[in-house]
PDB file of N, CA, C and O in Angstrom:
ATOM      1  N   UNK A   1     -42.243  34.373  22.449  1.00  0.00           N
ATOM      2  CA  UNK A   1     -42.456  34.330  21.025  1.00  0.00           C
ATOM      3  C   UNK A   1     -41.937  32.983  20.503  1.00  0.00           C
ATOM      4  O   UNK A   1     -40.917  32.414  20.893  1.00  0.00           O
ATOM      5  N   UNK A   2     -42.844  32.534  19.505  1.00  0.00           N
ATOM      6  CA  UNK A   2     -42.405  31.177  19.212  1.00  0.00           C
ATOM      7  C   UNK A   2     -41.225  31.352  17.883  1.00  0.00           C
ATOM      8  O   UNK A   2     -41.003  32.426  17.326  1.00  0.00           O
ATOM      9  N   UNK A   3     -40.722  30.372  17.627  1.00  0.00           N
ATOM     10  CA  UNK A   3     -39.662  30.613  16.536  1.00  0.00           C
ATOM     11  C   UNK A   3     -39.999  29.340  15.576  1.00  0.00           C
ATOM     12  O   UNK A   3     -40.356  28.182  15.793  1.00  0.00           O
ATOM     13  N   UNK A   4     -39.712  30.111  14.405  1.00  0.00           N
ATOM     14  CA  UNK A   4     -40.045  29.107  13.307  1.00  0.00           C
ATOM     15  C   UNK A   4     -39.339  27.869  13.708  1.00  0.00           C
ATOM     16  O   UNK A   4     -38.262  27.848  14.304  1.00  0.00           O
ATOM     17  N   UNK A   5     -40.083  26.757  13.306  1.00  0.00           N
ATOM     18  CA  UNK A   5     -39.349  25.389  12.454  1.00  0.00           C
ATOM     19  C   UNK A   5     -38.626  25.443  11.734  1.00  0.00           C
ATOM     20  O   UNK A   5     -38.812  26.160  10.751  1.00  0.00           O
ATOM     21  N   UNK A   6     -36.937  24.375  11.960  1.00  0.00           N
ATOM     22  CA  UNK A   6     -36.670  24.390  10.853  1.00  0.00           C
ATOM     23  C   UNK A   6     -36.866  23.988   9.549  1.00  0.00           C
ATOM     24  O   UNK A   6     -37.246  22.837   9.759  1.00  0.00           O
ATOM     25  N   UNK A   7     -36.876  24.111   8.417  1.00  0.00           N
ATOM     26  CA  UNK A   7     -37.130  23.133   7.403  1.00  0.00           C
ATOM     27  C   UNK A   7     -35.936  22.371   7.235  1.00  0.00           C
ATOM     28  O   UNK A   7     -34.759  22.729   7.200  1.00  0.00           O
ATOM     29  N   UNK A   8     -36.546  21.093   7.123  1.00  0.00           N
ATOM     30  CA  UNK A   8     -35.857  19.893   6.553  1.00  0.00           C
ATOM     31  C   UNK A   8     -35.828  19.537   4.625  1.00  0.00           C
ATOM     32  O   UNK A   8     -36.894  19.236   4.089  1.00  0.00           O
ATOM     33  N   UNK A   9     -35.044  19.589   4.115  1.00  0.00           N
ATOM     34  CA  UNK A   9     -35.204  19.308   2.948  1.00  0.00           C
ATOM     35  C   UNK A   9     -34.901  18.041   2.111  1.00  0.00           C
ATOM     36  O   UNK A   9     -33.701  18.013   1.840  1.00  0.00           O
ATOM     37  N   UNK A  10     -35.667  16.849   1.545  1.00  0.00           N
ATOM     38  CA  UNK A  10     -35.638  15.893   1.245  1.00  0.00           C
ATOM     39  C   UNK A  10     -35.031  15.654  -0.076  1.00  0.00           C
ATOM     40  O   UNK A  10     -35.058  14.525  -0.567  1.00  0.00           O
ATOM     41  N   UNK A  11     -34.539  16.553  -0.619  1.00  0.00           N
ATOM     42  CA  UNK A  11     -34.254  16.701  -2.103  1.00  0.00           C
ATOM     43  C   UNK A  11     -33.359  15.902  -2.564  1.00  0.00           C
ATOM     44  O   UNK A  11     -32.292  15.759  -1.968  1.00  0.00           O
ATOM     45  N   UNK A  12     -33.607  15.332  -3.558  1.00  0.00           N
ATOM     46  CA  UNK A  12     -31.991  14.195  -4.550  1.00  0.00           C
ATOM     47  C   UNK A  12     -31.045  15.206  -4.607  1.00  0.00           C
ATOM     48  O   UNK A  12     -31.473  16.360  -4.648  1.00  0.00           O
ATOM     49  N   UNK A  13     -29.565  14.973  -4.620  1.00  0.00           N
ATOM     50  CA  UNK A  13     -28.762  16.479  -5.008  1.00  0.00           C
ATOM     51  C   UNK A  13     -28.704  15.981  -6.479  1.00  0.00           C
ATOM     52  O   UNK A  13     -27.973  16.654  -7.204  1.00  0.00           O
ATOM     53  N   UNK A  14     -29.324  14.952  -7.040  1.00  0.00           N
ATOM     54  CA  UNK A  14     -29.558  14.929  -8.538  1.00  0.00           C
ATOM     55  C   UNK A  14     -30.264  16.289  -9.284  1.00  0.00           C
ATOM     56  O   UNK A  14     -30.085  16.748 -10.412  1.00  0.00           O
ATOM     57  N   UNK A  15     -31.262  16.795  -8.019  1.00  0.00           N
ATOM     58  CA  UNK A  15     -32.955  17.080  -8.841  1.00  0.00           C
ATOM     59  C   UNK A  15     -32.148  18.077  -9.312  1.00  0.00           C
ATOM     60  O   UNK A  15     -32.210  17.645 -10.463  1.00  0.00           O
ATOM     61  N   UNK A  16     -31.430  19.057  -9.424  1.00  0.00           N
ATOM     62  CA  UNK A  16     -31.284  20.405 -10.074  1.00  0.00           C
ATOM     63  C   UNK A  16     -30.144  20.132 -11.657  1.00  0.00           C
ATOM     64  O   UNK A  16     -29.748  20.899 -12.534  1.00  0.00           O
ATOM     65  N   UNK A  17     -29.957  18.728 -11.404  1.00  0.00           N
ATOM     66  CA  UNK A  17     -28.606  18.591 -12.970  1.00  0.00           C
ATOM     67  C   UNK A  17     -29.949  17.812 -13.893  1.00  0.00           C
ATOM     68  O   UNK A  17     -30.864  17.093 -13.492  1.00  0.00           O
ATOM     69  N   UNK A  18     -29.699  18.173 -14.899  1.00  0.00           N
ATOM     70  CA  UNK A  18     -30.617  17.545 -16.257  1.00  0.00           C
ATOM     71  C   UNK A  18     -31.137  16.484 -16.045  1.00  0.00           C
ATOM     72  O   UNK A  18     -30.957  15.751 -15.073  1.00  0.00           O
ATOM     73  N   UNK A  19     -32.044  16.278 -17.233  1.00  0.00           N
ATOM     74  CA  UNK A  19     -32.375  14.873 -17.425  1.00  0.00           C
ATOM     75  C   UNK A  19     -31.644  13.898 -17.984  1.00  0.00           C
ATOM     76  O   UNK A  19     -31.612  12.763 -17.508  1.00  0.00           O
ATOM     77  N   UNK A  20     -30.800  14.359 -19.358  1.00  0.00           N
ATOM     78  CA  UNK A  20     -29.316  13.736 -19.959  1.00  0.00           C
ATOM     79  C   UNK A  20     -28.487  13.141 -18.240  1.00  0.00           C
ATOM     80  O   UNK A  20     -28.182  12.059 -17.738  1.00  0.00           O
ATOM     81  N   UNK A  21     -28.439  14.082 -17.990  1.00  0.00           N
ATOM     82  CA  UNK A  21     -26.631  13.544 -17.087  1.00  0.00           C
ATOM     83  C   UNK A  21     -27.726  12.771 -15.979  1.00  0.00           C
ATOM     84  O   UNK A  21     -26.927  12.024 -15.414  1.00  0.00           O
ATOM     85  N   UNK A  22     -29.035  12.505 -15.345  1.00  0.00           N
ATOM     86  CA  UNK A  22     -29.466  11.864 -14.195  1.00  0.00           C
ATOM     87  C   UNK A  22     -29.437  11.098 -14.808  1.00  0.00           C
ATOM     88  O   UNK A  22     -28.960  10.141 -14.198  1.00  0.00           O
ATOM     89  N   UNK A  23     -29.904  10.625 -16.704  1.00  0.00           N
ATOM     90  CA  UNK A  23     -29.789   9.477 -17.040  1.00  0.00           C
ATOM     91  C   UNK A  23     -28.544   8.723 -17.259  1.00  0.00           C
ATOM     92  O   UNK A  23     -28.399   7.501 -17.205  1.00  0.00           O
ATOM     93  N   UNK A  24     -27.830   9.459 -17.465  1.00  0.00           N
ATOM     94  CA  UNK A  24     -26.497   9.025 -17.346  1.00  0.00           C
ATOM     95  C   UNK A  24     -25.799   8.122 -16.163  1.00  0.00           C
ATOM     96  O   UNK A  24     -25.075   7.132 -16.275  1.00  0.00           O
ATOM     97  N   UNK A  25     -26.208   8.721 -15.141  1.00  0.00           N
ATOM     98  CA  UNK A  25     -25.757   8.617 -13.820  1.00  0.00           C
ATOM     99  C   UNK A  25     -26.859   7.151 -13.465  1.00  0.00           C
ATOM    100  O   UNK A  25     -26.397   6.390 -12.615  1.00  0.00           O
ATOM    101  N   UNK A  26     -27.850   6.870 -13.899  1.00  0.00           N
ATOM    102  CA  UNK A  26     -28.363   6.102 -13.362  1.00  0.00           C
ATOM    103  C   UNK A  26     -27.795   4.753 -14.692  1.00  0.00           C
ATOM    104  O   UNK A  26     -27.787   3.539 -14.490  1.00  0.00           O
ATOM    105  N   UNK A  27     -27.427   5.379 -15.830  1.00  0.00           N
ATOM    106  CA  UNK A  27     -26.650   4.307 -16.695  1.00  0.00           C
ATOM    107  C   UNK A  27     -25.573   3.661 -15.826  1.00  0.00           C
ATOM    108  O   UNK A  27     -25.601   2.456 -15.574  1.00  0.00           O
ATOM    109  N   UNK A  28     -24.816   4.317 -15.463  1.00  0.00           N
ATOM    110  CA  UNK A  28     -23.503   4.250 -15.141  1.00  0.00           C
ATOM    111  C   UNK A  28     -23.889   3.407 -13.803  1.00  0.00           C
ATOM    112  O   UNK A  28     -23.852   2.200 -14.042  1.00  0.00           O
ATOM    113  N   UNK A  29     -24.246   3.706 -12.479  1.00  0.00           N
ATOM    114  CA  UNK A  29     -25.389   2.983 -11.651  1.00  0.00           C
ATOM    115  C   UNK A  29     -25.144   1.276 -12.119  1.00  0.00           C
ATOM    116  O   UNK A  29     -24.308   0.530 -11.609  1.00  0.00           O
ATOM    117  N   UNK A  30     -26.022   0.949 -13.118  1.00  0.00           N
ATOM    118  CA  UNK A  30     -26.715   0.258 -13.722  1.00  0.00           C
ATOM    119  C   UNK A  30     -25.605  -0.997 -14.110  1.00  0.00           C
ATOM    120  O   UNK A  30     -25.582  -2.171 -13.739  1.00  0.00           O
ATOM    121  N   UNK A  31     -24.940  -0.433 -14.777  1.00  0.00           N
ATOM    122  CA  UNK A  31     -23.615  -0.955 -15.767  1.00  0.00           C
ATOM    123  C   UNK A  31     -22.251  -1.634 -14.552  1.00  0.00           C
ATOM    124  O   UNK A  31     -21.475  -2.574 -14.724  1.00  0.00           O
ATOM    125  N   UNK A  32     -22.429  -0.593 -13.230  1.00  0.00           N
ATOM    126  CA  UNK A  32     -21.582  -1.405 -12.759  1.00  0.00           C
ATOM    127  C   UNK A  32     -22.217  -2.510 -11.918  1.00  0.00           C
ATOM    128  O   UNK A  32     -21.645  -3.590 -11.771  1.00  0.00           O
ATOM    129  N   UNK A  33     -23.628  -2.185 -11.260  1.00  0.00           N
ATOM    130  CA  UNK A  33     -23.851  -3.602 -10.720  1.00  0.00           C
ATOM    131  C   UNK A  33     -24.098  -4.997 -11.748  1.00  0.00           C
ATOM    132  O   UNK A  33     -23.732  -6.138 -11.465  1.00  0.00           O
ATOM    133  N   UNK A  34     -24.687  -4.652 -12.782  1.00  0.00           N
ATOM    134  CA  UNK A  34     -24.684  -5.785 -14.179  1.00  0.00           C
ATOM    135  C   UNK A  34     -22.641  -6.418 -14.131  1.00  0.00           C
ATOM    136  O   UNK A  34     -22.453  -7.530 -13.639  1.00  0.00           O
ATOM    137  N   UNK A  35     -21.811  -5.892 -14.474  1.00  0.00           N
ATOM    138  CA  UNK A  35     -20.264  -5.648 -14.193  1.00  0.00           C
ATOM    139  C   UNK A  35     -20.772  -6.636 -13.094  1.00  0.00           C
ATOM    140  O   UNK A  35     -21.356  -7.584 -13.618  1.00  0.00           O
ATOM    141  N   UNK A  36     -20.722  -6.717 -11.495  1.00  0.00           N
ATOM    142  CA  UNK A  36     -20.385  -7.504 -11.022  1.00  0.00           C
ATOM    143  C   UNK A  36     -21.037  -8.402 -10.457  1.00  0.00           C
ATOM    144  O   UNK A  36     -20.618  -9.092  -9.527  1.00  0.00           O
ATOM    145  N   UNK A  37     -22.275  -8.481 -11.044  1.00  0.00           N
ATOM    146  CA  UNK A  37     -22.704  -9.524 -11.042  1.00  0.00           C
ATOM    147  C   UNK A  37     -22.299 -10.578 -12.076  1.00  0.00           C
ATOM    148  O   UNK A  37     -22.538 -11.766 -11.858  1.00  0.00           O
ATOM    149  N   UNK A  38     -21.615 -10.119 -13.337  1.00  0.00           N
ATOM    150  CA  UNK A  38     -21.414 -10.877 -14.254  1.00  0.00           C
ATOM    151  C   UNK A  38     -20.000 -11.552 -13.584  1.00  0.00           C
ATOM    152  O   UNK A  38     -19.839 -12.771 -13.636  1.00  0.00           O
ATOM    153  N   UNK A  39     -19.014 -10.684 -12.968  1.00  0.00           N
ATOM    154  CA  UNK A  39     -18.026 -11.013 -12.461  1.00  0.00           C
ATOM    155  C   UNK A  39     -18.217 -12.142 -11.680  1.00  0.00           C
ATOM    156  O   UNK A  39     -17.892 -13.158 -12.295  1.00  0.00           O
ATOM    157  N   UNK A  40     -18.721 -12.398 -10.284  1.00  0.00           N
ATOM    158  CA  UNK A  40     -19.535 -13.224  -9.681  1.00  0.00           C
ATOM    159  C   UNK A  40     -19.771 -14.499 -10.236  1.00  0.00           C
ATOM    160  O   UNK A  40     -19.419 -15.557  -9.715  1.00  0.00           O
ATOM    161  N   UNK A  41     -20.460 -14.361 -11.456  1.00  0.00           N
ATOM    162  CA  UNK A  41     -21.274 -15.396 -12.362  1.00  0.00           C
ATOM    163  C   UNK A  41     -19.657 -16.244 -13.125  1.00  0.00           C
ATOM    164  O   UNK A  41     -19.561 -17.464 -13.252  1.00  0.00           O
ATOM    165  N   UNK A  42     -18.655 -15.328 -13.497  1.00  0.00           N
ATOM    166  CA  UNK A  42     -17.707 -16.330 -14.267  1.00  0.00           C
ATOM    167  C   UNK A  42     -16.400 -16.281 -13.307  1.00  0.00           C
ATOM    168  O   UNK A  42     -15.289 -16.313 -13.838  1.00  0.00           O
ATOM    169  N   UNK A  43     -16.510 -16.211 -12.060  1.00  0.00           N
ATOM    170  CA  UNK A  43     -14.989 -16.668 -11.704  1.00  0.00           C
ATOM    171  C   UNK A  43     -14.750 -17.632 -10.843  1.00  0.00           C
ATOM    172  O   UNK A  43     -15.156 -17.752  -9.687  1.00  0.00           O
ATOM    173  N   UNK A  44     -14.118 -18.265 -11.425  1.00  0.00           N
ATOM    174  CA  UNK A  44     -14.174 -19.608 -11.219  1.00  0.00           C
ATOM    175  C   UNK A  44     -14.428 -19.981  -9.601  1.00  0.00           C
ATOM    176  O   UNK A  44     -13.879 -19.082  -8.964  1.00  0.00           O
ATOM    177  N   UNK A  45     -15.085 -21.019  -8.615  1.00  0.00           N
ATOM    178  CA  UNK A  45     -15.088 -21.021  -7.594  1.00  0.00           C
ATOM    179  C   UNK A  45     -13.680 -21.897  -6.973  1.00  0.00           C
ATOM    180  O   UNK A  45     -13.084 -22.645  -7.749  1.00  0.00           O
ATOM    181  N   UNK A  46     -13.369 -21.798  -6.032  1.00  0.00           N
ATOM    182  CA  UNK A  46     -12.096 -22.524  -5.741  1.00  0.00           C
ATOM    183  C   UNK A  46     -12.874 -23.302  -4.285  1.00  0.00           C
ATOM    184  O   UNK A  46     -13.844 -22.881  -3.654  1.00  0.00           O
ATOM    185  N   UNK A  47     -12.022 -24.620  -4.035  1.00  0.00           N
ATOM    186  CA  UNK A  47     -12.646 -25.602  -2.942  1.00  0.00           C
ATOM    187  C   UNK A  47     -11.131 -25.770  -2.753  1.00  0.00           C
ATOM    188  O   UNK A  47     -10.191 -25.274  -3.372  1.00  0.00           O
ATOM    189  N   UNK A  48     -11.188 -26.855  -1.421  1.00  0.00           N
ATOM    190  CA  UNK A  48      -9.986 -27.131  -0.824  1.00  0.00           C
ATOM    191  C   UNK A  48     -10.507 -28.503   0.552  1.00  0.00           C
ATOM    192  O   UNK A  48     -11.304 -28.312   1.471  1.00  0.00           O
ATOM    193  N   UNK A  49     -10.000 -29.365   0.350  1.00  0.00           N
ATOM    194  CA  UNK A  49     -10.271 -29.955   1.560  1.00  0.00           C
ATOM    195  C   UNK A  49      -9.714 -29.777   2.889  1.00  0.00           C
ATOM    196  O   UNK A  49      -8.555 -29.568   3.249  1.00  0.00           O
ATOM    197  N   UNK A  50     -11.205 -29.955   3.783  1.00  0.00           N
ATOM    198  CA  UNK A  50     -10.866 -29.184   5.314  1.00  0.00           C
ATOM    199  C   UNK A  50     -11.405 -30.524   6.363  1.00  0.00           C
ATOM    200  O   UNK A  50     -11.788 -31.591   5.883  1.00  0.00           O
ATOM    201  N   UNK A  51     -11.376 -30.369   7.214  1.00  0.00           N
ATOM    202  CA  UNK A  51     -11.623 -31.272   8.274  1.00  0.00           C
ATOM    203  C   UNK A  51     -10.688 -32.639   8.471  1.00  0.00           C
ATOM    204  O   UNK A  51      -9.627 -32.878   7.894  1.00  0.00           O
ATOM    205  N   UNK A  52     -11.344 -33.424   9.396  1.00  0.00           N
ATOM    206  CA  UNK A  52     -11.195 -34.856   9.790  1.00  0.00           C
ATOM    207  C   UNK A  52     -11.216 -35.792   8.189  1.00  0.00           C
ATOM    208  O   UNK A  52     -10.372 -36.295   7.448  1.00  0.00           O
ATOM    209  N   UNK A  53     -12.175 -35.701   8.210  1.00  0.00           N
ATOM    210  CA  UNK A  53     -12.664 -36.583   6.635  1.00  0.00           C
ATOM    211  C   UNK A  53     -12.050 -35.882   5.263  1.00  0.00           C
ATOM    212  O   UNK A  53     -12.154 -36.556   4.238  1.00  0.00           O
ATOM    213  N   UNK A  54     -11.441 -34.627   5.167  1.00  0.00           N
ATOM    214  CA  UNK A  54     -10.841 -33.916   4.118  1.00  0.00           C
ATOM    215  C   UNK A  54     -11.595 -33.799   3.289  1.00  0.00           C
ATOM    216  O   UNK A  54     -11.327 -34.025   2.110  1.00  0.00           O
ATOM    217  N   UNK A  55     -12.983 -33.329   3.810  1.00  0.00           N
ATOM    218  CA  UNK A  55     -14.367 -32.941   3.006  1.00  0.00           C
ATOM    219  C   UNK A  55     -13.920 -31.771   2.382  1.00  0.00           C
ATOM    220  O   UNK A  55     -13.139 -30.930   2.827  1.00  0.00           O
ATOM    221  N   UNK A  56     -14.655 -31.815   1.009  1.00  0.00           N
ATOM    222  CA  UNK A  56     -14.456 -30.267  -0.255  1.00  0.00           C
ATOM    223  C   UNK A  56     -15.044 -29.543   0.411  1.00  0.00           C
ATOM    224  O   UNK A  56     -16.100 -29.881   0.947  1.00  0.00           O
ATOM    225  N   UNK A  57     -14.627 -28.617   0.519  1.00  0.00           N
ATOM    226  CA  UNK A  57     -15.290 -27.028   1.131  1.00  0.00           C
ATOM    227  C   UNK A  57     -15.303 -26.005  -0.148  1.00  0.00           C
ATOM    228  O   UNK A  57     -14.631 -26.479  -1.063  1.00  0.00           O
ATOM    229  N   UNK A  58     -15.727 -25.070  -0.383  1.00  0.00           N
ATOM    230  CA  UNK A  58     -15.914 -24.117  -1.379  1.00  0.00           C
ATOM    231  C   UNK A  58     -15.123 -23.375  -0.569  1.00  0.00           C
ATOM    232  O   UNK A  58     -15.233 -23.502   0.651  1.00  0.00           O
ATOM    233  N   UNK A  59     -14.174 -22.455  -1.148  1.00  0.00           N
ATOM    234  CA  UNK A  59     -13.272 -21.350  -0.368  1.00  0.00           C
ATOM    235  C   UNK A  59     -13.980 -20.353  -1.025  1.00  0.00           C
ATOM    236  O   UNK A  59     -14.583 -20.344  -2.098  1.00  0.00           O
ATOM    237  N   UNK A  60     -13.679 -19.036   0.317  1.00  0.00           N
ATOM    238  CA  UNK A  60     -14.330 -17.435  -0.385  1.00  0.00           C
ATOM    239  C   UNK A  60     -13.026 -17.052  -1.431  1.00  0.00           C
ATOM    240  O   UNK A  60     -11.803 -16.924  -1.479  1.00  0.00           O
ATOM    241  N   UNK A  61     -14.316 -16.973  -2.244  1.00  0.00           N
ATOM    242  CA  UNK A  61     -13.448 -16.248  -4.032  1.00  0.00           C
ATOM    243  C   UNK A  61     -13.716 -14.364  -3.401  1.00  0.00           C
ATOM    244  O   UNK A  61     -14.404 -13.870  -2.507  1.00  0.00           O
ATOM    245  N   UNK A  62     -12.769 -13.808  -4.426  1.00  0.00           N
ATOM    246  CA  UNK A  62     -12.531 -12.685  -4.535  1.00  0.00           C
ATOM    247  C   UNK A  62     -13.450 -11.446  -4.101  1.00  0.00           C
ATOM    248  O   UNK A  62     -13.188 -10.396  -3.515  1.00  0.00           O
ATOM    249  N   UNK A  63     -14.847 -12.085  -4.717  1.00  0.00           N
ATOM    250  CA  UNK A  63     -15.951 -11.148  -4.229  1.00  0.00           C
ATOM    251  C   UNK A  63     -16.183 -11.339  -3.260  1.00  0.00           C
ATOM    252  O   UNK A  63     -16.124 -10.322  -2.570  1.00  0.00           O
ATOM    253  N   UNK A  64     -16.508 -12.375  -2.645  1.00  0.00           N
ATOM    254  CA  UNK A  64     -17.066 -12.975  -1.268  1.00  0.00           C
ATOM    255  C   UNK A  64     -15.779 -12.423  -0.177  1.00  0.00           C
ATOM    256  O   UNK A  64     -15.881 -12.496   1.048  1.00  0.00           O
ATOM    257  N   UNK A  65     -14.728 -11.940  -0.808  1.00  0.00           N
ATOM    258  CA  UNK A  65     -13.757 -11.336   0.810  1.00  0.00           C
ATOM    259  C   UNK A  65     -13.828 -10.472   0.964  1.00  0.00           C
ATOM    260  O   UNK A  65     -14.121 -10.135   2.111  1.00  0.00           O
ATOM    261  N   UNK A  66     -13.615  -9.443  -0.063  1.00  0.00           N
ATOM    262  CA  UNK A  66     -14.067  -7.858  -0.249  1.00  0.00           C
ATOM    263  C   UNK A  66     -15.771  -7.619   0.673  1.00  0.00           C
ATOM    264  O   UNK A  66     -16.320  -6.518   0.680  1.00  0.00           O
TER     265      UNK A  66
END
């Protein structure tokens, strides 16, 4: 006797909470990548000279180590 398949279910665990709070959730989403990209955009870059010749190098800022 053959035995069922299982089902696989593809579902968001969003799909069953409202439309208010998914929009919410995709606000919130939204707000923090805007957040760090803006972060990114204003902090200041820092350099340092490296090598033989004591060429400027750009050093990794804050985001770039994380």
């Amino acid at each position: 006797m053959n035995q069922p398949a299982t089902q696989i279910t593809t579902e968001s665990p969003a799909f069953h909470r409202g439309v208010k709070e998914q929009i919410a959730m995709t606000r919130r989403a939204v707000a923090a990548g805007e957040d760090k990209q803006l972060r990114d955009a204003v902090h200041p870059a820092r350099w340092e000279r490296l090598g033989l010749f004591r060429r400027l190098r750009r050093r990794a800022g804050f985001s770039e180590v994380a």
